[in-house]
Structure formats: C-alpha cells, structure tokens
N, C-alpha and C positions, 0 to 999 in steps of 0.2 A: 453374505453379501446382500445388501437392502436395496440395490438399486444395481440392476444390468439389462435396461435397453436393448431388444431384440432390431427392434427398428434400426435404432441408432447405431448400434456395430453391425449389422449385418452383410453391409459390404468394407469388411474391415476397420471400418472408421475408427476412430480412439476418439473418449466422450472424456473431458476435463472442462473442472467446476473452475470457474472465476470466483476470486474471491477479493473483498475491498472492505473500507473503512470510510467513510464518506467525511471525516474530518467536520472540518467546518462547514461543509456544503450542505447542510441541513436548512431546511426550511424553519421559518421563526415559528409558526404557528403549531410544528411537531412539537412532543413532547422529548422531556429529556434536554439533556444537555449538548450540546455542538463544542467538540475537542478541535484542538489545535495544536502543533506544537507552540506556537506563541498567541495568544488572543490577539490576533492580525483578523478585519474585518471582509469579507467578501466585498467587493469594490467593481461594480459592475453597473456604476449609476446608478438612476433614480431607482430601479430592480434590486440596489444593495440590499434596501429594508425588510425585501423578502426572506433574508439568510437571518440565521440567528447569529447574534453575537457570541462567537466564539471563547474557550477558556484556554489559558495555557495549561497543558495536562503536565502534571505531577510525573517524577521521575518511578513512582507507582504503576502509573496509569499508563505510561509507557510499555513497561516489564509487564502487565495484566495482558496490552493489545497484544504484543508481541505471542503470551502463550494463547491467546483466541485465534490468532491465525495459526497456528500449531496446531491447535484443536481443530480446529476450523478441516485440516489438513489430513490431519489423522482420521477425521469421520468420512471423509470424501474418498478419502482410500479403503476405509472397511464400508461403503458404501457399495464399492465396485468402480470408481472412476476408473481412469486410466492416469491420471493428473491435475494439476492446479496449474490455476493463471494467477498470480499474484498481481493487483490491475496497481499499479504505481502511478498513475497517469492522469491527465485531465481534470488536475487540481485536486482528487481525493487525498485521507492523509499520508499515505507514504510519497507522494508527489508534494504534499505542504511540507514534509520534513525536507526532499531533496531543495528545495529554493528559496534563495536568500532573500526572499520576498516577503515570506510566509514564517517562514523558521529565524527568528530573532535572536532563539536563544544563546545563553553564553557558556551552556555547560556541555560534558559529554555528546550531546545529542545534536548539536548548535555549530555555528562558526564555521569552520573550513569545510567541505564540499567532502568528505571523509566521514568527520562527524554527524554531517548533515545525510549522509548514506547511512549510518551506522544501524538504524530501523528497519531499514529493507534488510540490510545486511545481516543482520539477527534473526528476521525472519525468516530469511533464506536459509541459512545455515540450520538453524532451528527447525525448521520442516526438513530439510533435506537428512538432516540427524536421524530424526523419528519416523521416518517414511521407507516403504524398501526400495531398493536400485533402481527398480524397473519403472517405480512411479514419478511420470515427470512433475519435475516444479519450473515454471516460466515464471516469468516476468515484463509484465507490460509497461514499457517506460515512453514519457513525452523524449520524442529529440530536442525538443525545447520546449519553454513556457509560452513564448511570443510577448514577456514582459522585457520592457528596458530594464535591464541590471540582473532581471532573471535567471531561470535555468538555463543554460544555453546546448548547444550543438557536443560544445567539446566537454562541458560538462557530463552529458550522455554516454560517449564516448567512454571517459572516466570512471563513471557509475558502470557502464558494464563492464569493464574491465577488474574491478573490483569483485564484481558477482562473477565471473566466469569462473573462478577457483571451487566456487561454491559449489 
C-alpha cells in the first residue's frame, strides 16, 4: 500500500481519489490534443478562444479512456484509497458524452440518452469488475447542463438509474 494517511483516516474518515478526463475543456495554449466525443467547440463567448479546438475521438480512443480510468482505478486501490469518484460533471468528458449538445455522434456511443451513457457506463462496470467489494466507485453527475435542449433533470434521473445496477 503506497499511500495510507495517518492524518486523514484517523478519525475514521474514508479518503477516495476523484478521478476525470477534461475532454474538451483544455486550454489552447496546453499541449496535446483536446478530445471530444464530437469536435463541438467550447462556446462561452469571447473566452471561447481560450479552449482548444476539440477532435472527435476515434471509437479506439474511446475503449483506450475507458481502460485509463480502470487503470486509473485499480492504482488508487493498491495505493490504499478507500474509493473513486468518477467526476461525470461540469462539462468534463464523460459529462460531454452524456449531452446532446456536446455528443453529436451517430454511432454506438451517440444519439439516444443510453448510448449517450454507454462511457460512464463502461466505466463503471469496468472499475467495479476489477476493484474488490469493499472498494467504493461513485459517480458525480450534473442534474443538469443549464443548456436549452441539454442535459436535463430527468435525463439525470435516468443516467442514474442506469448506473445503480452497477
């Protein structure tokens, strides 16, 4: 175990790693490339120019993020965590896959609010596969985007209803 906090558990507390994918939300001036599920541009006014232009990631490059949050998962637990936050939320990319704002696509991963889950959903299942019992996986979801036509309320609703089997 590479990491066990004397401080931090000491009055029982449980110490779980957040873990994200920042999608498109990359600064232009970083290096590197800014993923998306669909090359949809950050759109925040005259500030948009700060984000880099997004790409639509490859049905590759999906199944690659998918096993780094796995990995991601699996270290955090022989690290000593106690759990993972999986952060789905506040525009990163598993939040651009859930909304039909962001996620244009027309394949497997795209369209209905299902397929549009199917990334968290993988990766849920997929950590919770290779993880033991005891170790939690969360998941941090927007209840909404606050976009017209976006993610919305009962969208959320839906999406966890989906994860809860998980």
């Amino acid at each position: 175990m590479l990491f066990r906090s004397t401080a931090a558990t000491s009055g029982g507390s449980k110490v779980w790693m957040q873990i994200n994918h920042p999608g498109r939300q990359v600064m232009a001036n970083m290096p590197g490339v800014a993923w998306g599920p669909s090359a949809t541009k950050v759109d925040i006014g005259k500030n948009s120019k700060r984000f880099a232009a997004p790409v639509a990631m490859t049905v590759e490059q999906i199944e690659a993020t998918i096993e780094r949050f796995v990995t991601t998962a699996r270290r955090a637990e022989e690290a000593g965590f106690d759990g993972v936050e999986i952060h789905a939320a506040h525009g990163y990319l598993l939040s651009q896959f859930l909304s039909p704002l962001t996620n244009k696509r027309a394949d497997e991963w795209g369209g209905s609010l299902e397929n549009r889950a199917r990334h968290l959903r993988e990766i849920v299942g997929r950590i919770r596969a290779s993880v033991r019992l005891d170790f939690v996986v969360a998941v941090k979801i927007n209840s909404a985007d606050f976009q017209r036509g976006g993610f919305d309320v009962d969208d959320a609703a839906k999406v966890i209803a989906l994860l809860a089997p998980l």
